[in-house]
C-alpha positions in Angstrom: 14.1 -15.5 -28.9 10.7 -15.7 -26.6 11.0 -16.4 -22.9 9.8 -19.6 -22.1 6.8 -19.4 -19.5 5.8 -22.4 -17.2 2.3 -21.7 -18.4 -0.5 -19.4 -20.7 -2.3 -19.1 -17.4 -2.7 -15.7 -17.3 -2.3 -15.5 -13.3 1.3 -17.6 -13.8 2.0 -14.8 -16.2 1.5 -11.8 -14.3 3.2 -13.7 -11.8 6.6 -14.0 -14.4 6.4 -10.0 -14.8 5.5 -8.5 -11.7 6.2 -11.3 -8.7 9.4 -10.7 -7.7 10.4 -8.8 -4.3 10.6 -5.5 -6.0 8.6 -5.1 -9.1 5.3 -3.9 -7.6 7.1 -1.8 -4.7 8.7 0.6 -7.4 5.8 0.5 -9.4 4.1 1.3 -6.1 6.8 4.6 -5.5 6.4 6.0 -8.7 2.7 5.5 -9.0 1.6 7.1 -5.2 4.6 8.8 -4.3 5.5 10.5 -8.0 9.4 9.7 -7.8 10.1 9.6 -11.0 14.1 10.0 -10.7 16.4 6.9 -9.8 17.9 8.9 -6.7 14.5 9.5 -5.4 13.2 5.9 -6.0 16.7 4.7 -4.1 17.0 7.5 -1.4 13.2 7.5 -0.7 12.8 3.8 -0.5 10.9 2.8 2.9 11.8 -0.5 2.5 15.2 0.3 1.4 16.2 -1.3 -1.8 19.7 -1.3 -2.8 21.3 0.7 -5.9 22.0 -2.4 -8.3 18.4 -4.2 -7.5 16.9 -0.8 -8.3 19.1 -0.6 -11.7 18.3 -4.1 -12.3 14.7 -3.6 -11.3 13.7 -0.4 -13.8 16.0 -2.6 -16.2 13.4 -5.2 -15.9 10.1 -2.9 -16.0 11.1 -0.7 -19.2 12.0 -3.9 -21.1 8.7 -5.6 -20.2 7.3 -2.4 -21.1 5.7 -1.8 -17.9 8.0 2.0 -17.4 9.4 4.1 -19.9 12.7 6.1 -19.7 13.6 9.4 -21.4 16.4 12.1 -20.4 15.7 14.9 -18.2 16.0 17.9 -20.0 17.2 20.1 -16.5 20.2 17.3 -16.0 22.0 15.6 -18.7 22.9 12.9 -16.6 19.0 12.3 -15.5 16.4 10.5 -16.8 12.6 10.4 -15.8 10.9 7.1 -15.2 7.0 7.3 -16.5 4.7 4.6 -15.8 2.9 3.1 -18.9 -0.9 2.2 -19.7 0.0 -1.1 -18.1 1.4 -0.1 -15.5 -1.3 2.2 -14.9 -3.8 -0.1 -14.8 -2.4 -1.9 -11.9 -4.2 0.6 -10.0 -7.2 -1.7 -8.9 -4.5 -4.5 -8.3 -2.8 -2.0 -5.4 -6.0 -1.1 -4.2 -7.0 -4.5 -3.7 -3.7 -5.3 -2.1 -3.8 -2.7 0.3 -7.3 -3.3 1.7 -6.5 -6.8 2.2 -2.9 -5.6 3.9 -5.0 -3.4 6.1 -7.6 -6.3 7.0 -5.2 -8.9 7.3 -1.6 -7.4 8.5 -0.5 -5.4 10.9 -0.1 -2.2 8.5 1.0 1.5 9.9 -1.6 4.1 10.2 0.8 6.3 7.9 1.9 3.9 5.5 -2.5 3.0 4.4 -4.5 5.9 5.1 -4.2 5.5 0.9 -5.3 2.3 0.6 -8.0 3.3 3.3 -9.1 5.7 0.9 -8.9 3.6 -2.2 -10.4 1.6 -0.8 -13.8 3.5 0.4 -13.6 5.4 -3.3 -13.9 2.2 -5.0 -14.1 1.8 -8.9 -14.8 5.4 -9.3 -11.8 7.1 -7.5 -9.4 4.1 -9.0 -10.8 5.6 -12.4 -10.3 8.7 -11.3 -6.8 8.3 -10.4 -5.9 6.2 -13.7 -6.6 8.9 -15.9 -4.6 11.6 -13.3 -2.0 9.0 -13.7 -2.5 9.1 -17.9 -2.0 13.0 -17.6 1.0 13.0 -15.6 2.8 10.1 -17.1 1.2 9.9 -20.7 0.8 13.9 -21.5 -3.2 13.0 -21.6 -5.1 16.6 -21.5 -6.3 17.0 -17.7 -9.5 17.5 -17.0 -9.7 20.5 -15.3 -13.5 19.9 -13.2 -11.5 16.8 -11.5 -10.2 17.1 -8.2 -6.6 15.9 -8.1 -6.5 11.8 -6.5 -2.8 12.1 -6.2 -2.8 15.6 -3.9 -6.1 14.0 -2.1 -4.1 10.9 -1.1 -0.8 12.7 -0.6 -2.7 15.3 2.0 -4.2 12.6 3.4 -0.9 10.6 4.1 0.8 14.1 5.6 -2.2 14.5 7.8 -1.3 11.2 9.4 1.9 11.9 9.9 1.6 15.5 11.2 -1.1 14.0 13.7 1.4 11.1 14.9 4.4 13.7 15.5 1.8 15.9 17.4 1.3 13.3 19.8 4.9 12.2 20.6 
């Protein structure tokens, strides 16, 4: 049986996939911060999301088909979270979300120095980081003349934080 949508507009539909409290924030931690395992999604959580909306939550993604799920071959009792092509291509979606959280909120340094620098890369560095996504979470070949976004942002985001302990 289909699920019954309010409408075919296509911004009320994203809306019934993705616009619940947590949706987009573990998107978000598998997508910058490559946790890829249940426990790391949970115990890494800066906004601290319980265990059952978690389960519930990667529940939700793989069945709209936005994650997918296989076992970890080092753990039988593991499995590894992978973000799809659609998921991947919320990419300019975050980065459009996090320049206008930094414009508009009062964001930590820390927390979007990434969206700072998705920001500035525009199109071509979102492009950039979609296919370094494809690789990592859809076996794509890498390229091996690309620099890598991910370990950009990631150093980036440790700089940050190794300047603000520094200072206290």
């Amino acid at each position: 049986m289909e699920d019954a949508h309010r409408s075919g507009c296509p911004i009320n539909l994203t809306l019934e996939v993705l616009g619940d409290r947590w949706s987009l924030i573990v998107i978000r931690d598998i997508m910058f911060g490559n946790r890829r395992h249940f426990r790391e999604l949970l115990q890494n959580s800066e906004e601290g999301i319980a265990s059952n909306i978690l389960a519930d939550r990667l529940k939700r993604l793989l069945e709209r088909g936005l994650l997918t799920r296989e076992d970890d071959p080092s753990h039988k009792q593991k499995a590894i979270y992978s973000l799809t092509e659609m998921s991947i291509r919320l990419v300019p979606i975050f980065a459009e979300m996090g320049a206008w959280g930094r414009r508009f909120l009062p964001v930590s340094e820390e927390l979007s120095i990434r969206a700072e620098l998705l920001e500035e890369g525009g199109r071509p560095l979102w492009e950039d980081f979609m296919q370094e996504l494809r690789v990592l979470h859809l076996h794509v070949p890498r390229d091996p003349s690309k620099p890598s976004v991910f370990d950009r942002l990631h150093a980036a985001y440790l700089e940050v934080v190794a300047r603000k302990a520094a200072a206290e």
